[in-house]
PDB file as gemmi writes it, atoms N, CA and C in Angstrom:
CRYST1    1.000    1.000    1.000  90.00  90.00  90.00 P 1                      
ATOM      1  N   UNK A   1     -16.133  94.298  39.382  1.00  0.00           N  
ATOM      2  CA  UNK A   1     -14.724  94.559  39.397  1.00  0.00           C  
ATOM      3  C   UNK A   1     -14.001  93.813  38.275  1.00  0.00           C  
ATOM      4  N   UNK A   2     -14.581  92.546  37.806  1.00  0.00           N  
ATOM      5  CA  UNK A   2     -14.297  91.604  36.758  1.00  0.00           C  
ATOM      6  C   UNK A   2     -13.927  92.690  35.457  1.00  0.00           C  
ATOM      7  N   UNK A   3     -14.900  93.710  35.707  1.00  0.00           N  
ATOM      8  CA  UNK A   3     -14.824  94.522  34.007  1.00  0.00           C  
ATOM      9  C   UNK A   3     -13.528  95.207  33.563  1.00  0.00           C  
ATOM     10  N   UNK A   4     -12.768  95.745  34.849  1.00  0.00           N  
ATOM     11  CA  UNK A   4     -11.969  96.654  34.165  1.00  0.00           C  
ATOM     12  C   UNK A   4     -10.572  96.253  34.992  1.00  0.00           C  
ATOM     13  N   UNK A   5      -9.949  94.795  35.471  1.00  0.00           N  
ATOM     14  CA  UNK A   5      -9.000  94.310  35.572  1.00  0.00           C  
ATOM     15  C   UNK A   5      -8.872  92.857  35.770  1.00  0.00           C  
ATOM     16  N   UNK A   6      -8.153  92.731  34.079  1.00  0.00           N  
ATOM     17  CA  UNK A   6      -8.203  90.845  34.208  1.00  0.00           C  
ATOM     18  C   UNK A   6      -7.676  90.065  35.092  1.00  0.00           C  
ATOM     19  N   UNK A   7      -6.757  90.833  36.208  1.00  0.00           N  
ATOM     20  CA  UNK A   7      -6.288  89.914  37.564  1.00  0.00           C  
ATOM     21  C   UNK A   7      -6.943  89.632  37.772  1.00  0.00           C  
ATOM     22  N   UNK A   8      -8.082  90.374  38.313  1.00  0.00           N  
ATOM     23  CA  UNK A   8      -9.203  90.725  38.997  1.00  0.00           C  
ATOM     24  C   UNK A   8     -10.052  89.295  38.510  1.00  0.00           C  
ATOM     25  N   UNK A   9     -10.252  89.498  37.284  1.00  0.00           N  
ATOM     26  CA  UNK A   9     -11.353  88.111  36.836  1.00  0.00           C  
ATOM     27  C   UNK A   9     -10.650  86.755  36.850  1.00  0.00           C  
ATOM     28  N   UNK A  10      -9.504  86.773  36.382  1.00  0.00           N  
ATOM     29  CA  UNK A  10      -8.561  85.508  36.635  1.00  0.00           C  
ATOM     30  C   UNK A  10      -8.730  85.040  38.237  1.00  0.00           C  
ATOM     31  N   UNK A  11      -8.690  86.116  38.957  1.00  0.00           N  
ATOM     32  CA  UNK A  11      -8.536  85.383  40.404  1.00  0.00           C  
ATOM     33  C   UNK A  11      -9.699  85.024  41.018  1.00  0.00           C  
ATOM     34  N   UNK A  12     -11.049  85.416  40.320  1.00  0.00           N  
ATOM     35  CA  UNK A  12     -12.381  84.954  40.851  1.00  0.00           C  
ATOM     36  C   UNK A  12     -12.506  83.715  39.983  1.00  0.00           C  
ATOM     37  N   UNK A  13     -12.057  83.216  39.036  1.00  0.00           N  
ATOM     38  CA  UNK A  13     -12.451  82.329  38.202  1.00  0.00           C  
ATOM     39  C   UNK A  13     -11.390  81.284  38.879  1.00  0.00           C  
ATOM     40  N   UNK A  14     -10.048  81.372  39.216  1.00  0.00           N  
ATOM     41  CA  UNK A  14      -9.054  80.284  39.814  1.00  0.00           C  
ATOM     42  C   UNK A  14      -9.542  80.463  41.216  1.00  0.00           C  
ATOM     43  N   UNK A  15     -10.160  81.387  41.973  1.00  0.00           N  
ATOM     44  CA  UNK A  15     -11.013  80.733  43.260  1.00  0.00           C  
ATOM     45  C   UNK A  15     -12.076  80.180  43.604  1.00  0.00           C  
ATOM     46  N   UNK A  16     -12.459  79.989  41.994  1.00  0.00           N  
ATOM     47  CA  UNK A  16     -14.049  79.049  41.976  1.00  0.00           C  
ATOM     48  C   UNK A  16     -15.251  79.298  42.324  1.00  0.00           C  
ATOM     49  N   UNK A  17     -15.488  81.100  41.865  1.00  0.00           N  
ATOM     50  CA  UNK A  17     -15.893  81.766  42.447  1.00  0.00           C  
ATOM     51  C   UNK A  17     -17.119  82.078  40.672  1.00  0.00           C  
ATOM     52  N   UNK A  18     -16.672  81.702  39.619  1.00  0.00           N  
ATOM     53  CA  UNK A  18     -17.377  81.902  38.356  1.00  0.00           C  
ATOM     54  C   UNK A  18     -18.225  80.833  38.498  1.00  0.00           C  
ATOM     55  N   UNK A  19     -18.279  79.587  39.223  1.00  0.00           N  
ATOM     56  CA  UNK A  19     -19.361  78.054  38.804  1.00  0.00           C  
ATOM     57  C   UNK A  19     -20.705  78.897  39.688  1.00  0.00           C  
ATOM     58  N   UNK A  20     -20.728  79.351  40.783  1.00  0.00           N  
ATOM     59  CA  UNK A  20     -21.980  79.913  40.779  1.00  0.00           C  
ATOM     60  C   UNK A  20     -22.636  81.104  39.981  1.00  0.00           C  
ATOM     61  N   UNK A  21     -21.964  81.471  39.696  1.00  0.00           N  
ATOM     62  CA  UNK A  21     -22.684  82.537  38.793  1.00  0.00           C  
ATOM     63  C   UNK A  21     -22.673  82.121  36.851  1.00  0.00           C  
ATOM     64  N   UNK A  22     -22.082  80.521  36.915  1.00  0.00           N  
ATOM     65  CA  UNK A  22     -22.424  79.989  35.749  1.00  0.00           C  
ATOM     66  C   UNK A  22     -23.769  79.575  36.095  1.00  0.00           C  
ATOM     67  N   UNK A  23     -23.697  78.756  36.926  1.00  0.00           N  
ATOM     68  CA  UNK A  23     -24.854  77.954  38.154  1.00  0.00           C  
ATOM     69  C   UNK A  23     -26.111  78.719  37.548  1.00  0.00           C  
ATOM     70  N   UNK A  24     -26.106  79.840  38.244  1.00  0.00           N  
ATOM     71  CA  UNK A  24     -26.956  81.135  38.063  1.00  0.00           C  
ATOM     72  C   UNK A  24     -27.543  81.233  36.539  1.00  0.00           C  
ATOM     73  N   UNK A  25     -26.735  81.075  35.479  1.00  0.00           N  
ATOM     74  CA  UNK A  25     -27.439  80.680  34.256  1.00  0.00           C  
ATOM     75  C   UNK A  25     -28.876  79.960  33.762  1.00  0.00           C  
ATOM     76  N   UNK A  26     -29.117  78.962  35.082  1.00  0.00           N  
ATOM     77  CA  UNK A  26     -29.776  78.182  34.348  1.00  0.00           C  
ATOM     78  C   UNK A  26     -31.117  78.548  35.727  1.00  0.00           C  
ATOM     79  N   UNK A  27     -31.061  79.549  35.975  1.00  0.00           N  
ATOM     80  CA  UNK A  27     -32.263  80.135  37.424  1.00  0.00           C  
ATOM     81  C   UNK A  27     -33.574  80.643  36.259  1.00  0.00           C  
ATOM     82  N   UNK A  28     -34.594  80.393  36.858  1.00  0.00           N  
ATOM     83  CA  UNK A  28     -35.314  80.322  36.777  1.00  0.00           C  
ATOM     84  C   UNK A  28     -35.955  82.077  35.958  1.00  0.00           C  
ATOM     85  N   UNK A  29     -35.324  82.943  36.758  1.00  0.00           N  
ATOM     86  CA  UNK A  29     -35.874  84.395  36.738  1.00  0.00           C  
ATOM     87  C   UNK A  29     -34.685  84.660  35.780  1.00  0.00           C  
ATOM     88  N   UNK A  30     -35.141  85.010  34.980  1.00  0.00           N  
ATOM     89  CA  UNK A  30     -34.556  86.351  33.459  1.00  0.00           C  
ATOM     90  C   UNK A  30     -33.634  87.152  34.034  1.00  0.00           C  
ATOM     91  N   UNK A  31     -34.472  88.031  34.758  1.00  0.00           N  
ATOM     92  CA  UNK A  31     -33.263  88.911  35.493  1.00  0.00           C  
ATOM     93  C   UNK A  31     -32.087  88.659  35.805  1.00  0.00           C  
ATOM     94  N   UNK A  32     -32.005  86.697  36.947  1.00  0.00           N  
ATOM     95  CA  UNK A  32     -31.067  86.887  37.147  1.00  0.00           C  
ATOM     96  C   UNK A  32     -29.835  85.984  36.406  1.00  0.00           C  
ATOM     97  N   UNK A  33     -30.511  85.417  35.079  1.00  0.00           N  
ATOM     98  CA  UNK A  33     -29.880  85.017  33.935  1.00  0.00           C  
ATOM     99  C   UNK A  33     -29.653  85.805  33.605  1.00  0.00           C  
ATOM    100  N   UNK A  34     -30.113  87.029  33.262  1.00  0.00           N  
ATOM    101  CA  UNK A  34     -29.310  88.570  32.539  1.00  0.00           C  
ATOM    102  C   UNK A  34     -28.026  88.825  33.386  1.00  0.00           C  
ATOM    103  N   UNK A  35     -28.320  88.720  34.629  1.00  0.00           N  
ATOM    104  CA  UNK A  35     -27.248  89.513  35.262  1.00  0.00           C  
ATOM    105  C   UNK A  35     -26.006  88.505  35.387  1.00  0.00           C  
ATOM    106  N   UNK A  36     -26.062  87.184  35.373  1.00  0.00           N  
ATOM    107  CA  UNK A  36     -25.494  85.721  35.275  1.00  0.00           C  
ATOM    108  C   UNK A  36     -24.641  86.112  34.187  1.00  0.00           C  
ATOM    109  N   UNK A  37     -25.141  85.897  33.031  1.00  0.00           N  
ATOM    110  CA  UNK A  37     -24.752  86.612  31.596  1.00  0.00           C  
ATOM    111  C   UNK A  37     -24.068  87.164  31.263  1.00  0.00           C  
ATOM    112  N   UNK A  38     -23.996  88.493  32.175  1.00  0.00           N  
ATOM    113  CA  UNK A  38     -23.197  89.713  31.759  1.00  0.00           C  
ATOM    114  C   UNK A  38     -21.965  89.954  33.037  1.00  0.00           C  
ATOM    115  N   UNK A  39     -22.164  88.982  34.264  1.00  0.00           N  
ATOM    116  CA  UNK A  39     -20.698  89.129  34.689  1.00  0.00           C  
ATOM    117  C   UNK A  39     -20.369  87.700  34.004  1.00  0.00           C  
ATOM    118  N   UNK A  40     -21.178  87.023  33.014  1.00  0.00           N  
ATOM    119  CA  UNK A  40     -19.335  86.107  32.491  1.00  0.00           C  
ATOM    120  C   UNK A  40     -18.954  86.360  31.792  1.00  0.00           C  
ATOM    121  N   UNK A  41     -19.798  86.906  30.569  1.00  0.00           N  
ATOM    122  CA  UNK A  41     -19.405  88.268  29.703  1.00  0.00           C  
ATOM    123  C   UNK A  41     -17.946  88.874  29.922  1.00  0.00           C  
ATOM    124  N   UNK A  42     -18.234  90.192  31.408  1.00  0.00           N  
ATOM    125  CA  UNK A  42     -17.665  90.470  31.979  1.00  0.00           C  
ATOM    126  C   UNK A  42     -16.100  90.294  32.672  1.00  0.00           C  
ATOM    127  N   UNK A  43     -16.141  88.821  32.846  1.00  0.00           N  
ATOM    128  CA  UNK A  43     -15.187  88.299  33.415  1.00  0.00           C  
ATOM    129  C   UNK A  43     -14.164  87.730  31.928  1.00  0.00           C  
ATOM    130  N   UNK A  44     -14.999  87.209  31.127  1.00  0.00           N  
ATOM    131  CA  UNK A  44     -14.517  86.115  30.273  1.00  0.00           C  
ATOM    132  C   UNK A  44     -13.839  86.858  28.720  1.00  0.00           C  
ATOM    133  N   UNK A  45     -14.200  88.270  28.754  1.00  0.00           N  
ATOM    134  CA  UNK A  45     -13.299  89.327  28.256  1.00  0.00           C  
ATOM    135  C   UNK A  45     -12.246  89.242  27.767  1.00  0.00           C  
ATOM    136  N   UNK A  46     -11.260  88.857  29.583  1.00  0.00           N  
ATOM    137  CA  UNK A  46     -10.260  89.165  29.592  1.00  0.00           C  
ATOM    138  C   UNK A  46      -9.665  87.518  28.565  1.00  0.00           C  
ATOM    139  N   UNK A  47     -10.045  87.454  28.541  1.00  0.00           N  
ATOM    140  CA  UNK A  47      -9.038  86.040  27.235  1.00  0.00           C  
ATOM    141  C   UNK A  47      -9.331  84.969  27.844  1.00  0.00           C  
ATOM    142  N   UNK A  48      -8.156  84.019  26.924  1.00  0.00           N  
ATOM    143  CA  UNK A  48      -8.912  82.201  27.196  1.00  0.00           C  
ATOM    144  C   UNK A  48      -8.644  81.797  28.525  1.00  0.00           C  
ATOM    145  N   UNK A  49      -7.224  82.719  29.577  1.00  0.00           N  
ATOM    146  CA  UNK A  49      -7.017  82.229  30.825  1.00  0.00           C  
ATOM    147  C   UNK A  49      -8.387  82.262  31.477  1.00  0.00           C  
ATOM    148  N   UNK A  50      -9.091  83.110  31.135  1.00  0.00           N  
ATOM    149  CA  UNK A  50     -10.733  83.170  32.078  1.00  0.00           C  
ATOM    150  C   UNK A  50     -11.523  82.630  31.846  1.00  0.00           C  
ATOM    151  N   UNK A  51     -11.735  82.889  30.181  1.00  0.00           N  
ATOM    152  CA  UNK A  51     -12.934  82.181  29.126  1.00  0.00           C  
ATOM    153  C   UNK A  51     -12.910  80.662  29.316  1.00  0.00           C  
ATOM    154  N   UNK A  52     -11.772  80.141  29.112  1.00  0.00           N  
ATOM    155  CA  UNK A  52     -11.262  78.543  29.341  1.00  0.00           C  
ATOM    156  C   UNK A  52     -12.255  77.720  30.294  1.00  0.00           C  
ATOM    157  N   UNK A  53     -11.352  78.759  31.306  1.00  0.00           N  
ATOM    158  CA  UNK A  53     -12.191  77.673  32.573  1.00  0.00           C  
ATOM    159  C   UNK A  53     -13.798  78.113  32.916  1.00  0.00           C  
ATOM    160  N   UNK A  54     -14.160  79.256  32.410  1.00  0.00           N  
ATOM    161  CA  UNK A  54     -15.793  79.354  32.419  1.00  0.00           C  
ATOM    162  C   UNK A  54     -16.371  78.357  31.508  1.00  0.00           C  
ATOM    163  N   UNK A  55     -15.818  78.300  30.283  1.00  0.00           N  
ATOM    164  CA  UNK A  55     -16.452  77.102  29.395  1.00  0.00           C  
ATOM    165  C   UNK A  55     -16.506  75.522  29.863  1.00  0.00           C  
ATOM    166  N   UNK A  56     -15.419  75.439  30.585  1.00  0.00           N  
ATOM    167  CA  UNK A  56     -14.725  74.470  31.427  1.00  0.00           C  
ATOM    168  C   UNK A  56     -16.394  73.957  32.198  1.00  0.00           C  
ATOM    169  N   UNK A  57     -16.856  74.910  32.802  1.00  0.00           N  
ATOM    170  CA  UNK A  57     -17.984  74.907  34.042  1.00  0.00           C  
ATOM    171  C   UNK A  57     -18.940  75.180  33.748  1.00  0.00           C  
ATOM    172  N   UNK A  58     -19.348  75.122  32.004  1.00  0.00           N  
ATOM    173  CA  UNK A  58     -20.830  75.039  31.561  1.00  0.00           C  
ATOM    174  C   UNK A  58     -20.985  76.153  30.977  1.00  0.00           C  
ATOM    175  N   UNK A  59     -20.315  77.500  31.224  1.00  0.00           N  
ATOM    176  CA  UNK A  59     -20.764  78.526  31.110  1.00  0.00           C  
ATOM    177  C   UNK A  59     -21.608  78.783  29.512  1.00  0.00           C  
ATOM    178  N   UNK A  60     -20.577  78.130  28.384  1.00  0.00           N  
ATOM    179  CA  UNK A  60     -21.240  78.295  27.266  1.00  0.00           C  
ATOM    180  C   UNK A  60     -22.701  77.057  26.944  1.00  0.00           C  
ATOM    181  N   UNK A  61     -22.689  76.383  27.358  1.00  0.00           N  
ATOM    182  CA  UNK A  61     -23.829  75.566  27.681  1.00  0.00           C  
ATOM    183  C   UNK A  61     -25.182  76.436  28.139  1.00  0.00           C  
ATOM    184  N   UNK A  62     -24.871  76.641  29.268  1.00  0.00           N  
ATOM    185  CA  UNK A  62     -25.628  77.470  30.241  1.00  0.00           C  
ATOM    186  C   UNK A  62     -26.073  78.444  29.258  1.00  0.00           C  
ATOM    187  N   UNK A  63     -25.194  79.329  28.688  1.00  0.00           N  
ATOM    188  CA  UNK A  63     -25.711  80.844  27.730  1.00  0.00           C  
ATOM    189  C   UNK A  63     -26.813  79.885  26.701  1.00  0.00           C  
ATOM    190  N   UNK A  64     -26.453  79.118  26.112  1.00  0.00           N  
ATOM    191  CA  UNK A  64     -27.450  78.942  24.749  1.00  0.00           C  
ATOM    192  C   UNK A  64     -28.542  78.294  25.111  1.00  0.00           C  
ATOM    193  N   UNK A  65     -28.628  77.730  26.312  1.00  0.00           N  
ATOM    194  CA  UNK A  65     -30.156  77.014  26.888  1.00  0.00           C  
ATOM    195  C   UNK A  65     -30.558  78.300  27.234  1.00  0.00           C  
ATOM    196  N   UNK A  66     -30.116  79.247  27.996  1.00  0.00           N  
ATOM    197  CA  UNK A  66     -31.012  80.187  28.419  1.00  0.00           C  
ATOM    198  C   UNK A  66     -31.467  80.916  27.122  1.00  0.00           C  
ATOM    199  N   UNK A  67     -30.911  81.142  26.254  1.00  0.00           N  
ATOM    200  CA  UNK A  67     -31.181  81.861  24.846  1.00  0.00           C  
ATOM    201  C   UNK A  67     -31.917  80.965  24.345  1.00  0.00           C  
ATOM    202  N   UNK A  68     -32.367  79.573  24.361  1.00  0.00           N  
ATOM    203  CA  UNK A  68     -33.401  78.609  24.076  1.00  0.00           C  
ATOM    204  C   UNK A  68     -34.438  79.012  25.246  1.00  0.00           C  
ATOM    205  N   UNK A  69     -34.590  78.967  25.908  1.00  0.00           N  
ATOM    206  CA  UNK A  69     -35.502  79.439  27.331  1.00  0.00           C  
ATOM    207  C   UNK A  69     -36.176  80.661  27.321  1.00  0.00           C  
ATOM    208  N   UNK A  70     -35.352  81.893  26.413  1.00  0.00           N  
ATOM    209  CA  UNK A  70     -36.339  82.981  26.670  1.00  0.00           C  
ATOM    210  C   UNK A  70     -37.228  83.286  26.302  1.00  0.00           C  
ATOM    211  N   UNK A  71     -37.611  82.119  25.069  1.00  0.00           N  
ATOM    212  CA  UNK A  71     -39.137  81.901  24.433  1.00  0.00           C  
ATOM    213  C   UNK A  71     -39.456  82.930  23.417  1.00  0.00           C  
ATOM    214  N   UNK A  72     -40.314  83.521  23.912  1.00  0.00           N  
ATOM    215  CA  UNK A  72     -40.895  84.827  23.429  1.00  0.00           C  
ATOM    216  C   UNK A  72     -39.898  85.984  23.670  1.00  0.00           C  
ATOM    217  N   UNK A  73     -39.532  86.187  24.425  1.00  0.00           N  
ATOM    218  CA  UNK A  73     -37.941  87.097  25.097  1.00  0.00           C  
ATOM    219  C   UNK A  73     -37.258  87.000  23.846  1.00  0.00           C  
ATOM    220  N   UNK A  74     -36.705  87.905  23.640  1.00  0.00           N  
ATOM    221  CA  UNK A  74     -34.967  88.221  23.437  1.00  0.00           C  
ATOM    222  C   UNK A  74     -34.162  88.604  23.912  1.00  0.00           C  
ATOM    223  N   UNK A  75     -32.625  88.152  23.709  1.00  0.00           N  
ATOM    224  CA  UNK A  75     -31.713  88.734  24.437  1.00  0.00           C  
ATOM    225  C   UNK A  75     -31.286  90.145  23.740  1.00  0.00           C  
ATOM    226  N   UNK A  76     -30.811  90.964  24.513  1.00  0.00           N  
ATOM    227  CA  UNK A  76     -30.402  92.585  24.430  1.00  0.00           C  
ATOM    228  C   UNK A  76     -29.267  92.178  24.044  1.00  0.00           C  
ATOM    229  N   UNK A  77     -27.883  92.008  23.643  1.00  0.00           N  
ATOM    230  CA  UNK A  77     -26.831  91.993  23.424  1.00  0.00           C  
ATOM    231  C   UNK A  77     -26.551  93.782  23.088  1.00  0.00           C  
ATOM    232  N   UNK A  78     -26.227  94.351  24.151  1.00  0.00           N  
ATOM    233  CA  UNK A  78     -25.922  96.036  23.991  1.00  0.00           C  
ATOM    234  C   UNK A  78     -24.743  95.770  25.077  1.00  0.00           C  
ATOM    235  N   UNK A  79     -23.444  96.966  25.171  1.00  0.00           N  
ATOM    236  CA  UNK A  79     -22.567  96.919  26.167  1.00  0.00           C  
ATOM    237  C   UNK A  79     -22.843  97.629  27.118  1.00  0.00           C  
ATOM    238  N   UNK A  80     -24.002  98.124  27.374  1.00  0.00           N  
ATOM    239  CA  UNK A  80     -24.640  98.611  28.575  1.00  0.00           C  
ATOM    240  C   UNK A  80     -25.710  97.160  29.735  1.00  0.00           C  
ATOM    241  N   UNK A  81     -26.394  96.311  28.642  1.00  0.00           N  
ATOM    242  CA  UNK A  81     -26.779  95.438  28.821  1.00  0.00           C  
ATOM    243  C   UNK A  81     -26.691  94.377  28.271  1.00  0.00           C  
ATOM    244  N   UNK A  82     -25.349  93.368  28.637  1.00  0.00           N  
ATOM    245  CA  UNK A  82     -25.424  92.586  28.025  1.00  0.00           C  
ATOM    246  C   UNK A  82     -25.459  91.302  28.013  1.00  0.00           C  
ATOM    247  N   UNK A  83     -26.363  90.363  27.194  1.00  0.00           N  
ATOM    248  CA  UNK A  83     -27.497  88.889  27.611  1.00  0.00           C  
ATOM    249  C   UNK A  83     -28.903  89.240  28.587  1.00  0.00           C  
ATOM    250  N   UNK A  84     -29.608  90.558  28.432  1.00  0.00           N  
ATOM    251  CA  UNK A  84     -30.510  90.790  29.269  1.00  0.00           C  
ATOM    252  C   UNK A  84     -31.378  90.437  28.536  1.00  0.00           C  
ATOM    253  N   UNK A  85     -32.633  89.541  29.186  1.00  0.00           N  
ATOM    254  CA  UNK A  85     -33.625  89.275  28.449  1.00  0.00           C  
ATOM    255  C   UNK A  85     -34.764  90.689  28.508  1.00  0.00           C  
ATOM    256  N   UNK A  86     -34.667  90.934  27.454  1.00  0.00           N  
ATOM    257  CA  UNK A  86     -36.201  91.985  27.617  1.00  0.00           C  
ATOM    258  C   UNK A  86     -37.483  91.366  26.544  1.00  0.00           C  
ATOM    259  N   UNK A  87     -38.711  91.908  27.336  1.00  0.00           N  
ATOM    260  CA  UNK A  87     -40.133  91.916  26.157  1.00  0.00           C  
ATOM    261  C   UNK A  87     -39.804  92.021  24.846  1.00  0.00           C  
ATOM    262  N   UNK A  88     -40.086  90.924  24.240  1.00  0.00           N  
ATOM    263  CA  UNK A  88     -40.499  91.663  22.487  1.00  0.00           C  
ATOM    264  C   UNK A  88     -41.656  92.630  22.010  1.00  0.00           C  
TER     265      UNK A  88                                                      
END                                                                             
């Protein structure tokens, strides 16, 4: 719902509702760092009122260790999929 109304992401991010799914960044499984990824992506869109406080809570931290982490992986950066780790 984050994607297509910035109330929408503003009010999950001021209910403290973005630190787990920053959290989620640093999990173990690809998948669900891809999917971690792409709702902060998602959320963090909408400008610095959102972006702010995701950075605030690691979020950009979180993205570049996992982009250090995917080893052999790369990330997809596509707007269908985006921060998904796939096979090289």
């Amino acid at each position: 719902m984050s994607t297509f109304k910035a109330v929408i992401a503003k009010a999950v991010v001021d209910a403290g509702a973005g630190q787990p799914v920053v959290d989620a960044l640093a999990h173990e499984d690809f998948e669900v760092v891809g999917a971690a990824a792409w709702a902060v992506e998602q959320m963090a869109q909408h400008g610095e009122s959102v972006a702010g406080p995701l950075i605030e809570q690691g979020a950009l931290k979180q993205l570049v260790d996992a982009t250090t982490r995917c080893g052999r992986l790369r990330l997809l950066c596509t707007p269908l999929a985006s921060g998904v780790c796939i096979v090289d």
